[in-house]
C-alpha positions in Angstrom: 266.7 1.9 -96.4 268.6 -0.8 -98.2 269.9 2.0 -100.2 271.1 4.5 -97.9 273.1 1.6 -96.5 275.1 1.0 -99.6 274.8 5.0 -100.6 276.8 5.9 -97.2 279.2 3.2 -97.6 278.2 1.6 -94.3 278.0 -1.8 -95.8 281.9 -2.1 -96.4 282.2 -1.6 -92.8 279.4 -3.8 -91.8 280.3 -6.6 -94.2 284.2 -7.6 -94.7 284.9 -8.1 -98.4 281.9 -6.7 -100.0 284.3 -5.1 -102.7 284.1 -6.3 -106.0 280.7 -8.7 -105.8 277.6 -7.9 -106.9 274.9 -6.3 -104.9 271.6 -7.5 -104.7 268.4 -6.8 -102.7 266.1 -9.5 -102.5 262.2 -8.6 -102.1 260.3 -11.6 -101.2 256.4 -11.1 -101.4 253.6 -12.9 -99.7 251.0 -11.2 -102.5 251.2 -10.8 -106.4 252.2 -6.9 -106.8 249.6 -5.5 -108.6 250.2 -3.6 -111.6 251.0 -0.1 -109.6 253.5 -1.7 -107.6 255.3 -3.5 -110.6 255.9 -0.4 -112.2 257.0 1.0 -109.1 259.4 -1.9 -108.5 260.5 -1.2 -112.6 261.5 2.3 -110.8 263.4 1.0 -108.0 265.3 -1.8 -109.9 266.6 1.4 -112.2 267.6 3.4 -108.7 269.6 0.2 -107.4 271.2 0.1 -110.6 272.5 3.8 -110.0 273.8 2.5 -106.9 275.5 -0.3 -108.3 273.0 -2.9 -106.9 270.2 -5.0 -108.3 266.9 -5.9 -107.0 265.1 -8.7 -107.8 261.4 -9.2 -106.9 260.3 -13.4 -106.1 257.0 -14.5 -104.6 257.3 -15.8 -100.3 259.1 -19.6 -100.2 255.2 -21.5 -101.4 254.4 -18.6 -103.9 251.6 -16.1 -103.9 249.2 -16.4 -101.4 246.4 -14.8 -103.3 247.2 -17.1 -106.1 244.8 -20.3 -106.6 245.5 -23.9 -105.6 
């Protein structure tokens, strides 16, 4: 979704002086992506990249929530 937005241009009339700074789609997840999803994020941060964007992958603000106390 994220990409079709920058793909069709759309965000340069969405967003006023997008031109000339970086791109960046922030994923913020509640869980630890297990091993499948990592690699599939590997894939989709190399996709962004062909669309001139980046994605970056953090834990939910208070990290994890399957991670221990």
């Amino acid at each position: 979704m994220y990409l079709g937005f920058i793909e069709s241009g759309e965000i340069y009339l969405s967003y006023p002086n997008p031109k000339g700074r970086p791109l960046v789609i922030d994923l913020f997840t509640k869980f630890r992506p297990t091993e499948d999803a990592a690699r599939f994020l590997k894939q989709a941060e190399a996709v962004s990249e062909n669309y001139g964007a980046s994605l970056r992958q953090a834990p939910s603000t208070g990290g994890y929530a399957d991670d221990s106390a």
